[in-house]
N, C-alpha and C positions, 0 to 999 in steps of 0.2 A: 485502688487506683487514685494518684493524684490529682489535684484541682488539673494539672496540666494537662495530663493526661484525659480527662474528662473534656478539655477543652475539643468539639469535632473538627478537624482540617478539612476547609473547604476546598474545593476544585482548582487545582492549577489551570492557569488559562493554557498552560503549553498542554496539558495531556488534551483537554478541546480539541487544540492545533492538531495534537498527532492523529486523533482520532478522525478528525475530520478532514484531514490531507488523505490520510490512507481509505477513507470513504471513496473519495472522488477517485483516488489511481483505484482502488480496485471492487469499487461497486458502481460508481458511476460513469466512468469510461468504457468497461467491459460491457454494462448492459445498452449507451450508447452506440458502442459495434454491432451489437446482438439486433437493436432495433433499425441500425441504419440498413445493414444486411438485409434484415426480414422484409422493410418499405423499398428500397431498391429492386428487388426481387416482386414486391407486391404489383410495385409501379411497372414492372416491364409485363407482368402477367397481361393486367390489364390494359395495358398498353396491345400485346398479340390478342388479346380474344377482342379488341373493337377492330384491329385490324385485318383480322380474319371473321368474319361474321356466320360464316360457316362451320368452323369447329373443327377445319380440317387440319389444325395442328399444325401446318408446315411452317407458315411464317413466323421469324422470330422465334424456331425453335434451337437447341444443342448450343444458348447459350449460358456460359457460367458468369453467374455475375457473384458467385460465392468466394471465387478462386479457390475452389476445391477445400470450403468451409463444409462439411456435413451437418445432419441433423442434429445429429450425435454432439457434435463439438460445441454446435452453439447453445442447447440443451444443457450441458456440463458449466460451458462459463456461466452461463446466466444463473445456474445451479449453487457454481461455489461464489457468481458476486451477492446474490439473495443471503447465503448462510456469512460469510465476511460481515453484511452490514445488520446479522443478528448479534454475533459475536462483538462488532464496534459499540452498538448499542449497550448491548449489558453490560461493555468493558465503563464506558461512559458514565454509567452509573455507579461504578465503582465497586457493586457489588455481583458474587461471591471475592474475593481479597483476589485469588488465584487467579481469577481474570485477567490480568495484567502479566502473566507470564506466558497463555492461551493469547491472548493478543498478539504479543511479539512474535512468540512465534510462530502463528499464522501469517503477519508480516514476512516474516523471514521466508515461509517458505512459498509462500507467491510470489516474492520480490525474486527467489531462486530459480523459478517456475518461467515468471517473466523472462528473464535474462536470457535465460537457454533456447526460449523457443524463441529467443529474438535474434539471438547469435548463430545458436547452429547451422541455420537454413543458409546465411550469408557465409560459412564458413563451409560450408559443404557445396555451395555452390562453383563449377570448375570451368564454366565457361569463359571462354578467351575472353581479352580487352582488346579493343584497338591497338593500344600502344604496345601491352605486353611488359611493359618496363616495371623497374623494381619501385617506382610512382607509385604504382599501384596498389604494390603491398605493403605499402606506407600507408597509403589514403586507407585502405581497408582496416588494416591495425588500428589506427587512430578512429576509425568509423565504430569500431568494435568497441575502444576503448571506452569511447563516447555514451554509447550504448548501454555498459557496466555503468558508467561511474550514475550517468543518471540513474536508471535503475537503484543503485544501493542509497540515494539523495534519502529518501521516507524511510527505511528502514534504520538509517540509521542515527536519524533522530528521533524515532520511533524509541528504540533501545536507547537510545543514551536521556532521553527526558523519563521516560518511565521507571528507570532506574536512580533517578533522581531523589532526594530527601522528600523534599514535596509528594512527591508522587506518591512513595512510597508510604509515607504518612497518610496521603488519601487514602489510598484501596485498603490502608489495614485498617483505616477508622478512630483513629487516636495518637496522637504524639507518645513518643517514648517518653522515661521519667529519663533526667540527667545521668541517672546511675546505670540507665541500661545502654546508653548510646553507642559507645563503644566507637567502633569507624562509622556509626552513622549519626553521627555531631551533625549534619547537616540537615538531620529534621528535626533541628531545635529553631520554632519558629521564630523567635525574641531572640535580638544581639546579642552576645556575651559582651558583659560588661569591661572596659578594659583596665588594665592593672596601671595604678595609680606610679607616675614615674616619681623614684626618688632624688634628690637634687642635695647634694652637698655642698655644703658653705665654705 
């Protein structure tokens, strides 16, 4: 192994960024739902049992303040945002190398996950409008649109910085030597020098 190769490639400040953007979209947002649901829910309990002092159940009862969130579901997110911010961690560290292809595409398929269960319910929804007018399925399209494009924003700078020289360079642990680079010239961390112009008299 060369002197340059010997040389360790330090952490790119963007793999940080990806890593810690896609923390918050999907470990610290999900489990923010999970606990706002859970205290909503706590606050109205205790809210019926001082106002009932008797136990007799009736008041403040048959309401949903889940919007038909089960136990089950909130179990699950708070499930896959815990095991996501295992995965961010050890990708963050750099090590095993392969991490970095486990990350993305965990990205990928929650950002996939996201989308659908944010799209369908609005697309499957067939209740009339006021107006009725083609407004509408305009406004909806574009709402939908909206909806994708944010959604795919982390994922896919996610994928496009980790697949970067740098990055690459980090999780494997050493710079290529010149003669191995091949298409990947860009994890050569030092300029190439540039070619001296000739000038005729």
């Amino acid at each position: 192994m060369t002197a340059e190769q010997n040389k360790k490639p330090g952490r790119p400040f963007g793999v940080t960024l990806a890593i810690g953007i896609s923390i918050l979209m999907y470990t610290i947002f999900p489990l923010m739902i999970v606990g706002s649901v859970l205290l909503v829910e706590q606050h109205f309990a205790n809210a019926a049992d001082n106002a009932d002092p008797f136990g007799n159940g009736d008041i403040m009862s048959g309401g949903d303040f889940r919007g038909g969130i089960t136990n089950e579901e909130l179990a699950i997110q708070a499930g896959v945002a815990l095991v996501f911010l295992v995965i961010a961690v050890v990708t963050w560290r750099g090590k095993p190398p392969y991490m970095r292809y486990v990350f993305m595409i965990t990205v990928l398929i929650l950002a996939g996950v996201a989308i659908v269960t944010t799209v369908l319910p609005t697309q499957q929804s067939t209740e009339p409008t006021i107006s009725g007018g083609s407004l509408d399925g305009i406004g909806n399209t574009l709402s939908t649109m909206g909806v994708i494009a944010q959604g795919m924003v982390v994922p896919l700078y996610v994928t496009w910085y980790l697949n970067r020289g740098p990055s690459r360079a980090f999780f494997r642990g050493y710079y290529l030597d010149r003669s191995e680079r091949g298409i990947y010239a860009d994890d050569d961390p030092t300029p190439q020098p540039q070619a001296a112009e000739v000038t005729h008299s």
